[in-house]
C-alpha positions in Angstrom: 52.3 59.9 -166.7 53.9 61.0 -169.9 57.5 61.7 -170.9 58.3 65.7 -172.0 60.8 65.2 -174.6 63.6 68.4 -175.2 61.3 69.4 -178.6 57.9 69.2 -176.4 59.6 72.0 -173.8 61.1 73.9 -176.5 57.5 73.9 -178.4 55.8 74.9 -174.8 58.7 77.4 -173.8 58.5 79.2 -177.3 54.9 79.8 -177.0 55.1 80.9 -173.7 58.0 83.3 -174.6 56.5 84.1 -178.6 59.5 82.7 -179.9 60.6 80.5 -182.8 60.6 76.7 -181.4 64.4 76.4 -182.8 65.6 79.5 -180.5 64.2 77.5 -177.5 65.8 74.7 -178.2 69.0 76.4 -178.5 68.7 78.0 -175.4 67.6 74.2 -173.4 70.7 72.9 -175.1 72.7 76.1 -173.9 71.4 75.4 -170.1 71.9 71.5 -170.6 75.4 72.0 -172.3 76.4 74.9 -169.0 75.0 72.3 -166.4 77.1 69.0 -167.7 80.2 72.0 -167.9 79.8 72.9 -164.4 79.2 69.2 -163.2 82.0 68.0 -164.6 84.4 70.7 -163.1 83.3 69.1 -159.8 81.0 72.3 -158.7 77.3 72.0 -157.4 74.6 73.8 -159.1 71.7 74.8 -156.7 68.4 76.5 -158.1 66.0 77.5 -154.9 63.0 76.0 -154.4 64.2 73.7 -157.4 66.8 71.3 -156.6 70.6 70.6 -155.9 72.4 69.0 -158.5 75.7 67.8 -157.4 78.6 64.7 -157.4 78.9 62.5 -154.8 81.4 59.9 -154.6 79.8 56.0 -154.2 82.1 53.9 -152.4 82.9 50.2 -153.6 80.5 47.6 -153.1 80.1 44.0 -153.5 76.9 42.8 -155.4 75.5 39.7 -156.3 74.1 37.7 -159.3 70.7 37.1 -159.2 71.1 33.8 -161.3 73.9 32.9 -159.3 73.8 34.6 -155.8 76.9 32.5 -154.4 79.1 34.5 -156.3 80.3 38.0 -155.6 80.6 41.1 -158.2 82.7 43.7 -157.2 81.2 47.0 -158.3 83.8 49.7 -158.1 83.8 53.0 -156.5 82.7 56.5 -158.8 81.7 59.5 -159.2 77.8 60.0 -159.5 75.5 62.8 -160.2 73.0 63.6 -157.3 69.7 65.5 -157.4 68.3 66.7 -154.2 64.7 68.0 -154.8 64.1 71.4 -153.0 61.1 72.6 -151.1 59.1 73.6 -153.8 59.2 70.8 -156.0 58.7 68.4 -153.0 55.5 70.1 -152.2 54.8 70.3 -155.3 55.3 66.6 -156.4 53.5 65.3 -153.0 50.6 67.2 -153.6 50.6 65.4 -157.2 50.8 62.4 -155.4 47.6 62.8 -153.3 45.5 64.1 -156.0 46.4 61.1 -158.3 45.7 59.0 -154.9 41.7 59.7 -155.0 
């Protein structure tokens, strides 16, 4: 497993497209900058057969030190950002999973 950096999909993307690596990466940062816009407004972005990206608020809960379990942390309630996967890219990903299984 390898991590795809923003330059690696804007060098794969441009080729792909015949474009100039630095006009893909302006259009990934476009796409990032309108997803972080709309997620912070509060709306949910949903791409079929992609995914759901949207916030959730996590309630307060109490968690504990692991070098000292006998006393509490409070950890306090907040907004998160939650991906749901969608069909296709479940299928897709489990599929992964059993090839690298064999």
């Amino acid at each position: 497993m390898q991590t795809v950096t923003k330059k690696n999909l804007a060098t794969v993307i441009s080729k792909k497209l015949k474009i100039h690596p630095n006009q893909a990466k302006k259009i990934i940062q476009a796409f990032l900058d309108e997803i972080t816009d709309t997620l912070s407004k509060g709306d949910r972005l949903e791409f079929r057969d992609f995914g759901i990206f949207e916030i959730v608020q996590r309630k307060q809960k109490i968690g504990r030190n692991p070098k000292n379990a006998q006393v509490p942390i409070i950890i306090p309630a907040r907004k998160a950002v939650k991906f749901t996967a969608g069909k296709k890219l479940k299928k897709l990903v489990e599929e992964e999973k059993q090839v690298a299984a064999i």
